[in-house]
C-alpha positions in Angstrom: -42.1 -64.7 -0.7 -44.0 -62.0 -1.9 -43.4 -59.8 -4.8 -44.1 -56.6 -4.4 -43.2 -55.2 -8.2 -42.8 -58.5 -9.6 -38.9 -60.1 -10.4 -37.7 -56.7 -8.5 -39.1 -56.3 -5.2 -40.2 -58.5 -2.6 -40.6 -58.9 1.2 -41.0 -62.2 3.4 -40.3 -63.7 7.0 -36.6 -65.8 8.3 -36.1 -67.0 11.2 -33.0 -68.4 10.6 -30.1 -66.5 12.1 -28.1 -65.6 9.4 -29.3 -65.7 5.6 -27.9 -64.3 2.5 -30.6 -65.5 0.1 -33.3 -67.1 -0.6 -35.0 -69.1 -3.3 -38.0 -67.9 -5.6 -41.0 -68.8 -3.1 -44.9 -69.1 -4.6 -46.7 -68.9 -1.2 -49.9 -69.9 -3.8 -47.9 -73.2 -4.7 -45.8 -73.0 -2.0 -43.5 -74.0 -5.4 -39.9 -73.4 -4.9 -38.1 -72.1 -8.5 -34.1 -71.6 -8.8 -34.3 -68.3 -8.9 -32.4 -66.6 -6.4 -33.3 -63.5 -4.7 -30.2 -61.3 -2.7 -31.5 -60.4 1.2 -31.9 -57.4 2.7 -32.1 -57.9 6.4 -33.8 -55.3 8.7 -34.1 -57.4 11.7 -32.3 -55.1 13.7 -34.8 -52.4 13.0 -37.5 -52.4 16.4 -41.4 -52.2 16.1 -41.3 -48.8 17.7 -40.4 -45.1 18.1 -36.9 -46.1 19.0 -35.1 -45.9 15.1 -33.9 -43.2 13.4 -34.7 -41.9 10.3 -31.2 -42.7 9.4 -31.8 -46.4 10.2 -34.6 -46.3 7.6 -32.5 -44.5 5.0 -29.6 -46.9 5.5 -32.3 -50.0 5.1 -33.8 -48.3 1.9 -30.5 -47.9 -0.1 -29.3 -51.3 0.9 -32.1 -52.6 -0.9 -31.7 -50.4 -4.1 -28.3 -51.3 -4.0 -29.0 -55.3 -4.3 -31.8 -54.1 -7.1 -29.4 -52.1 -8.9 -26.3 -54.9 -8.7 -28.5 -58.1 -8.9 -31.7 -57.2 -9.8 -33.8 -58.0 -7.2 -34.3 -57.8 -4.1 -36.3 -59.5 -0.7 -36.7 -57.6 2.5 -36.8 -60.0 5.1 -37.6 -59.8 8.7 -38.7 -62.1 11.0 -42.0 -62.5 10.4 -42.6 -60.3 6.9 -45.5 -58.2 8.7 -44.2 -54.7 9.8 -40.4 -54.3 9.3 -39.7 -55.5 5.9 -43.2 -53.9 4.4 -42.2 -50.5 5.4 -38.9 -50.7 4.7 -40.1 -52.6 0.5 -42.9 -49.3 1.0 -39.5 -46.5 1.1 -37.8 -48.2 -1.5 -41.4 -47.6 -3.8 -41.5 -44.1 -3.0 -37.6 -43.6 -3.2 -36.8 -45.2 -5.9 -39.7 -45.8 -8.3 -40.8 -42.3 -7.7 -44.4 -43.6 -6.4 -47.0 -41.4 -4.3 -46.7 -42.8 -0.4 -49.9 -43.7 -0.6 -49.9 -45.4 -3.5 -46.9 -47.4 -2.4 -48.8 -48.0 1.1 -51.4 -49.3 -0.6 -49.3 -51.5 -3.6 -48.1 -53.7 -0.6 -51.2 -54.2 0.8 -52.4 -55.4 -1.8 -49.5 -57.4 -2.8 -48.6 -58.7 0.9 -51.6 -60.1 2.2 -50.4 -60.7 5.7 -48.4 -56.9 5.9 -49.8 -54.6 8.9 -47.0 -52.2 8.9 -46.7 -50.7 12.9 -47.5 -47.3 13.0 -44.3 -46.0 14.3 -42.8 -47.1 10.9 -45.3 -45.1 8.8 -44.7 -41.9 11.4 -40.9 -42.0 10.3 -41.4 -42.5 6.9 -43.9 -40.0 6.5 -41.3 -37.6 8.2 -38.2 -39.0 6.5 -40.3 -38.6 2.8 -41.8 -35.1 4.4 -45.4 -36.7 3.7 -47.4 -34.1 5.5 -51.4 -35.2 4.8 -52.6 -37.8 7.1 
């Protein structure tokens, strides 16, 4: 797992087919804690031009929603690359007011292994009404 604004926000990969929640992951460890983190899937969102902007506004406020009822949040998708950093980088610039760049670059820095597709930052750049390249 990894925590994008630490005890808050985070993103990682499941494979598993269902999954509800997961436990507090150091991938520097690779320690397991009992803290329990709510999930907010986005494997049904496609690594291409094909979802809406809706689909990314739905997948943002689920995940505020689990912040605001238990705290925190992960962002899974199957392999915590592309679908679950974009989505963790609307829910920076939605909801903790950050710059979309500033966000973009947050989880860089924090996910080491993010490479969000560029169809993902082409609708979030529209959906936020980021107009500079």
């Amino acid at each position: 797992m990894f925590k994008i604004v630490e005890n808050k926000l985070a993103t990682e990969g499941i494979h598993e087919f269902t999954i509800y929640e997961l436990k507090d992951v150091d991938h520097e460890t690779e320690g397991i804690a009992n803290i329990v983190w709510p999930v907010a899937d986005v494997r049904d969102l496609y690594d291409d031009d094909s979802n809406s902007l809706e689909d990314y506004e739905k997948k943002i406020d689920l995940a505020w929603e689990l912040i605001e009822k238990q705290g925190r949040v992960v962002i899974c998708c199957v392999a915590g690359i592309s679908r679950s950093n974009a989505i963790a980088l609307g829910v920076l610039v939605k909801y903790f007011d950050m710059d979309f760049y500033d966000a973009w670059e947050l989880v860089r820095q924090r996910v080491p292994r993010a490479n969000i597709n560029p169809s993902h930052i082409s609708k979030l750049k529209k959906l936020f009404g980021v107009t500079l390249p």
